[in-house]
C-alpha positions as CSV (number, residue, x, y, z in Angstrom):
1,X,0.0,0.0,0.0
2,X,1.3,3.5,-0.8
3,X,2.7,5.8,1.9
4,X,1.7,9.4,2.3
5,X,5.9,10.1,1.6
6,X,6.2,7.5,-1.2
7,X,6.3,9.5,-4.6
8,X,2.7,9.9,-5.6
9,X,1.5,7.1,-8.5
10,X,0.3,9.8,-10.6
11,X,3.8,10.3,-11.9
12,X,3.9,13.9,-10.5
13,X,7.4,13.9,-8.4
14,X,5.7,14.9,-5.6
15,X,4.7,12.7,-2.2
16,X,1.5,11.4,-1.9
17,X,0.1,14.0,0.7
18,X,1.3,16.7,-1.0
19,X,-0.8,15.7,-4.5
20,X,-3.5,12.8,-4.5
21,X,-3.8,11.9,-0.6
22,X,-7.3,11.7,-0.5
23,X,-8.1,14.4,2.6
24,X,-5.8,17.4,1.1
25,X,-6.2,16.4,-2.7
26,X,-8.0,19.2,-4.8
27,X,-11.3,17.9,-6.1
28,X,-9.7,20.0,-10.0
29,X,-6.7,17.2,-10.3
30,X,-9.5,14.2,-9.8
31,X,-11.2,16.3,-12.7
32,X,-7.6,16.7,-15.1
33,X,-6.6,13.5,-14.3
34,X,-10.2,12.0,-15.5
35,X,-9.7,13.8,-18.3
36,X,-6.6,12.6,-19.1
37,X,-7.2,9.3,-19.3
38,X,-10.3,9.6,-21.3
39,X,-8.5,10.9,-23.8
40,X,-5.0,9.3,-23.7
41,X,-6.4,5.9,-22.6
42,X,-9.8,6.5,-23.6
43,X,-10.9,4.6,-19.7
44,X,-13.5,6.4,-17.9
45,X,-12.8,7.5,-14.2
46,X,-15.4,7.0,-12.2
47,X,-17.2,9.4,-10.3
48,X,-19.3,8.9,-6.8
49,X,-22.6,8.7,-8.1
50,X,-21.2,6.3,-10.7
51,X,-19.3,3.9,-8.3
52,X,-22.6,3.7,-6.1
53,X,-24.7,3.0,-8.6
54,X,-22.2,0.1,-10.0
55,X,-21.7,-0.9,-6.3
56,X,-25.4,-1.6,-6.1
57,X,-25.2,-3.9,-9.3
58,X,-22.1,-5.7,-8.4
59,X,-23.7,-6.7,-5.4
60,X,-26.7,-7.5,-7.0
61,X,-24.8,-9.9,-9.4
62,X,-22.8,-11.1,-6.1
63,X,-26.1,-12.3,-4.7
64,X,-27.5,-14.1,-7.4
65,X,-24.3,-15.8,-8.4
66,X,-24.3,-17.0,-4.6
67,X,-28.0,-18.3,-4.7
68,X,-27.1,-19.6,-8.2
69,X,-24.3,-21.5,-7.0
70,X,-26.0,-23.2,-4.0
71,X,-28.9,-24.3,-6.3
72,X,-25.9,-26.0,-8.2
73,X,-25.9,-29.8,-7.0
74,X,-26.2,-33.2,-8.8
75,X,-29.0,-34.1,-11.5
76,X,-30.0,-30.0,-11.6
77,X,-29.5,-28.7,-14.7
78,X,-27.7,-25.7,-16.2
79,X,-31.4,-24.6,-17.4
80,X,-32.6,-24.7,-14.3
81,X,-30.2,-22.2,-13.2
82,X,-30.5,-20.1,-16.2
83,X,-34.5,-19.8,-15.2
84,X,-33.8,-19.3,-11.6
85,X,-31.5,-16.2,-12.5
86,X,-33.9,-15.0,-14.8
87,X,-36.6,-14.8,-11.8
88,X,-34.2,-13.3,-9.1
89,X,-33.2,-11.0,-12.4
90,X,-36.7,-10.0,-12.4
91,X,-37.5,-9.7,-9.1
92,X,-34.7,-7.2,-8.2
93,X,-36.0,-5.0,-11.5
94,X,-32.2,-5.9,-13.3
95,X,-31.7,-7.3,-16.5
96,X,-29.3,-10.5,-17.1
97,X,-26.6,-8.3,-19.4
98,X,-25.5,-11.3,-21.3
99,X,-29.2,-12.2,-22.9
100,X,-28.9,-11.0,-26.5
101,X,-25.3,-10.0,-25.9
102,X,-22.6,-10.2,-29.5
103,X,-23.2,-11.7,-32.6
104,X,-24.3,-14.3,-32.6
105,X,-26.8,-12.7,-30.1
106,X,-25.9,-15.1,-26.7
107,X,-29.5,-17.2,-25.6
108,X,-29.2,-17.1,-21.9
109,X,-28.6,-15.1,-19.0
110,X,-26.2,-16.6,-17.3
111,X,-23.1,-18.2,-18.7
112,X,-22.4,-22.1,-17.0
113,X,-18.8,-23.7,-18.0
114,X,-18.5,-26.7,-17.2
115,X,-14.9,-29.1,-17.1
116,X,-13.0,-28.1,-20.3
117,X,-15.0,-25.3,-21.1
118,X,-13.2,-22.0,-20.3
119,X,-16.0,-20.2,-20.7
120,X,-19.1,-18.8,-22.3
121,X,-21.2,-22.7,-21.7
122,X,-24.9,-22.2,-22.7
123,X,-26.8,-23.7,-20.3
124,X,-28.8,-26.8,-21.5
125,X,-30.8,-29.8,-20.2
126,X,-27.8,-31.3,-18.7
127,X,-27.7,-32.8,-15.6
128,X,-25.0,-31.9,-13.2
129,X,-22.9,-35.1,-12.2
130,X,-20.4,-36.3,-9.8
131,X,-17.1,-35.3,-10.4
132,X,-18.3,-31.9,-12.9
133,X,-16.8,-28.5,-12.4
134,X,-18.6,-25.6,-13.1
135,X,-17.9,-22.0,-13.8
136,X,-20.9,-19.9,-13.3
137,X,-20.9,-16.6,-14.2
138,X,-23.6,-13.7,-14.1
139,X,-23.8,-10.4,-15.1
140,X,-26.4,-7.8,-13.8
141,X,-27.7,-4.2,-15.2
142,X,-29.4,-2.8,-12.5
143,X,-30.6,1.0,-13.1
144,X,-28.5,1.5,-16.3
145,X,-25.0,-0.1,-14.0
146,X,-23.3,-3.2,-14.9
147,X,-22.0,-5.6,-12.5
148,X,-19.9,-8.9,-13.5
149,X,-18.8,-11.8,-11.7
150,X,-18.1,-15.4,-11.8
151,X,-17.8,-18.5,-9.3
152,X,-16.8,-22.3,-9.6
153,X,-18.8,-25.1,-8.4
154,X,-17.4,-28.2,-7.2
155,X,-20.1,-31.2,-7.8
156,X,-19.0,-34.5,-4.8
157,X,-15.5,-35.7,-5.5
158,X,-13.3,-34.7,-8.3
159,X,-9.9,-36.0,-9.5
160,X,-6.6,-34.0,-8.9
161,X,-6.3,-32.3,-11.8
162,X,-9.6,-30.6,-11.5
163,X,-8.7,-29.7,-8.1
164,X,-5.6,-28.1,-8.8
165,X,-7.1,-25.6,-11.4
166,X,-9.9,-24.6,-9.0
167,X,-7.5,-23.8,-6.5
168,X,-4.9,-22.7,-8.4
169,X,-7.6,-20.0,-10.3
170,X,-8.6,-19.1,-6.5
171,X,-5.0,-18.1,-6.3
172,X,-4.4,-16.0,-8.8
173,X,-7.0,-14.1,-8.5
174,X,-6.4,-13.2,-4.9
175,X,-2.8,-12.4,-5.5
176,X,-3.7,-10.2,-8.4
177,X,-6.3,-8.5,-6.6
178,X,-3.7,-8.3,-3.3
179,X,-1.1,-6.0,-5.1
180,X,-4.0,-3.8,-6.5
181,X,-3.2,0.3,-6.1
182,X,-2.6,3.4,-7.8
183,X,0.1,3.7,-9.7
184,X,0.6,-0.2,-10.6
185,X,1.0,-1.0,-14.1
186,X,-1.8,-2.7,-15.7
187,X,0.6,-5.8,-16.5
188,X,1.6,-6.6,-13.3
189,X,-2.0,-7.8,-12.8
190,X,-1.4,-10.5,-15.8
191,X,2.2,-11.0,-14.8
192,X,1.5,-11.7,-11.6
193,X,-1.1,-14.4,-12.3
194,X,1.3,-15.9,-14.7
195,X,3.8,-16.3,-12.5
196,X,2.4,-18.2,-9.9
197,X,0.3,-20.6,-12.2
198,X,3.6,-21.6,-14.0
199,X,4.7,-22.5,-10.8
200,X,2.1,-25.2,-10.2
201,X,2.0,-26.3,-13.9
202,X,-0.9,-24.7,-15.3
203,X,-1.1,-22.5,-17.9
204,X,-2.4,-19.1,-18.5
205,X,-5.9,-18.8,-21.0
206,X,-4.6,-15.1,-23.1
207,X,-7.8,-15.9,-25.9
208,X,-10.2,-13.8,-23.4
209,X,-9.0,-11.1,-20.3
210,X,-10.7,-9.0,-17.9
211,X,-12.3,-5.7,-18.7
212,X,-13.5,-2.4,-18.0
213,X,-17.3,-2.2,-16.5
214,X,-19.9,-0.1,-15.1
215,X,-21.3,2.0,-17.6
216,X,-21.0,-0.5,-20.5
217,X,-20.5,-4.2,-20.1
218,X,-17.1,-3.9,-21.7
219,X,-15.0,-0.9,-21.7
220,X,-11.1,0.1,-21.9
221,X,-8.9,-1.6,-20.2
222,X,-9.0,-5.1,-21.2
223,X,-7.5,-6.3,-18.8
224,X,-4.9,-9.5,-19.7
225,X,-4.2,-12.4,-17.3
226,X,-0.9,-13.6,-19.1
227,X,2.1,-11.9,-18.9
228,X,2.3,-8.6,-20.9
229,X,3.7,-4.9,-20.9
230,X,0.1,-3.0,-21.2
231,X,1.6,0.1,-18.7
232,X,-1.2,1.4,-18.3
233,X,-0.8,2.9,-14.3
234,X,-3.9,2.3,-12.3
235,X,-5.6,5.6,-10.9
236,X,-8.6,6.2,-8.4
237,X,-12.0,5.7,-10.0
238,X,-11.1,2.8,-13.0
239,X,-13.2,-0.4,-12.4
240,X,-12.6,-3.5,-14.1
241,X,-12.9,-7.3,-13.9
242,X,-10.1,-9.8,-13.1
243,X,-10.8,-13.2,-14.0
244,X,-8.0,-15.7,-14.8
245,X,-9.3,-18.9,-16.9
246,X,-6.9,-21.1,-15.6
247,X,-5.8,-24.6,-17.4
248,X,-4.5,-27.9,-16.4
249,X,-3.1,-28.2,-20.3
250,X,-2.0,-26.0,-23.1
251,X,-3.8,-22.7,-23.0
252,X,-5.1,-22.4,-26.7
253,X,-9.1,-22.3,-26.4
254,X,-11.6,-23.4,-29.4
255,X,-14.5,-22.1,-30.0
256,X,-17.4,-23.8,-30.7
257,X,-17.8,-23.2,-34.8
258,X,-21.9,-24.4,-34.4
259,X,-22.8,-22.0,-31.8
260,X,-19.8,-19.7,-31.5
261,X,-19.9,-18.5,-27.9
262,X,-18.8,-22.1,-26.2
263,X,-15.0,-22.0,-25.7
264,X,-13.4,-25.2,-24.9
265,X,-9.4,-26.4,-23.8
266,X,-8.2,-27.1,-27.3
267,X,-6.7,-30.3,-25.5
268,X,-10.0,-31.3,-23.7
269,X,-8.5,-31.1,-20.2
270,X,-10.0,-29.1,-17.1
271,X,-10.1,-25.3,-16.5
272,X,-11.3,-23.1,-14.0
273,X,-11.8,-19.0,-13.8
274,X,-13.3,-16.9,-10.7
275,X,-14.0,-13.3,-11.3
276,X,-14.1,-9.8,-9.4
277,X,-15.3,-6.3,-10.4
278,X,-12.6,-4.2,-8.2
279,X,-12.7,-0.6,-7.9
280,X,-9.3,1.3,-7.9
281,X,-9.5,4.2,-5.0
282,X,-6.9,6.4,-3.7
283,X,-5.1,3.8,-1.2
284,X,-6.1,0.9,-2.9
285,X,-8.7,-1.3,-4.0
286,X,-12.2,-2.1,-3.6
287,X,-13.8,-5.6,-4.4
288,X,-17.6,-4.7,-5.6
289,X,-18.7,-8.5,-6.1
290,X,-19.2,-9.3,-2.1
291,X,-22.7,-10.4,-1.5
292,X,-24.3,-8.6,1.3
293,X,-26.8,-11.6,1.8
């Protein structure tokens, strides 16, 4: 965590309290440095009423994925789920983002990927079975806000290898999310996540990455989970999505050529992803996806 005598991350030369600590920082620089990354990155910086109103749909989405997920047990199907986030869409007055999303438009409102599907599974009249994996992820728009997260789902027993990618996505999202602040450079998220799941053998999806998200469902940054040099720093106000797709295999994905959304290992093995919509603020960062219920 930054210091108030570290230099300040904006690049300015000065220390922290003398520039962007939050009590003594002039409310013009949040408003030149918003503007300076709209146009030289063209990312949004957040304002208040902004963050609230995407805090509200995050948490939204956080609930839902969390009754989604206990719903989630052997001989239910992925359909079944997709109709129960439909109702608790409809009873909280949100709309499920992903319904109509892209071209092809996608069918469902939720996204369920299961085993050695990275992600974007369409949920169908499969049962869950022993031993499956699951990735479920949901996206809310709640009062014009966006809100995106994603869980695993662990059906009984499961061999090793499915194990490890669970836990070793669990990892890397929490150490990506631990070194979070102003000033970091975008890649050290990716390089971060890298680096770990090379140590356990696992290998790093760079097909898909996280993204901006609020006032859009996806807007700048993208966000990549392999190692990279986007140096981009991180400022006050950005929100995005981290959400590693982790595999026990190679890393190339295929997509599914007959309905072009499902994305599959290209070796067939097992992969897991979690996801977070963190806000950046001015000591550090702020996970959005906690359900309050």
């Amino acid at each position: 965590m930054i210091g108030r005598n570290d230099i300040c991350w904006c690049k300015s030369g000065k220390k922290w309290k003398k520039c962007h600590y939050p009590e003594i920082g002039p409310q013009e620089d949040n408003h030149k440095l918003a503007h300076q990354y709209l146009k030289k990155y063209n990312i949004v910086l957040k304002n208040e009423k902004q963050v609230e109103g995407i805090r509200r749909s995050c948490q939204l989405a956080a609930n839902i994925l969390k009754a989604i997920c206990t719903m989630a047990k052997a001989g239910v199907t992925t359909d079944e789920l997709n109709d129960f986030a439909v109702k608790l869409h409809e009873e909280a007055g949100a709309i499920a983002a992903p319904l109509g999303y892209g071209h092809p438009p996608y069918p469902k409102s939720i996204c369920t990927s299961l085993n050695d599907v990275v992600c974007h599974g369409i949920p169908d009249d499969r049962p869950l079975q022993e031993g499956d994996i699951m990735n479920i992820d949901v996206s809310c728009i709640l009062d014009g806000y966006f809100g995106d997260c994603s869980n695993m789902v662990v059906i009984g027993a499961i061999t090793p290898e499915k194990r490890l990618v669970v836990n070793v996505a669990k990892e890397c999202l929490k150490r990506a999310i631990d070194i979070l602040k102003p000033g970091l450079e975008l890649c050290e998220i990716g390089n971060t996540i890298e680096a770990y799941a090379s140590t356990q053998e696992c290998s790093v999806v760079d097909q898909f990455v996280g993204h901006g998200v609020g006032l859009k469902f996806h807007e700048p940054p993208q966000v990549p989970h392999h190692t990279n040099e986007l140096n981009i720093p991180l400022a006050p106000g950005m929100i995005f999505t981290i959400e590693p797709m982790i595999n026990a295999g190679v890393r190339e994905v295929v997509v599914d050529p007959k309905d072009q959304w499902t994305a599959r290992t290209r070796d067939g093995r097992a992969t897991a992803q979690f996801e977070h919509t963190l806000l950046i603020t001015e000591i550090g960062s702020e996970i959005l996806t906690i359900p309050t219920e």
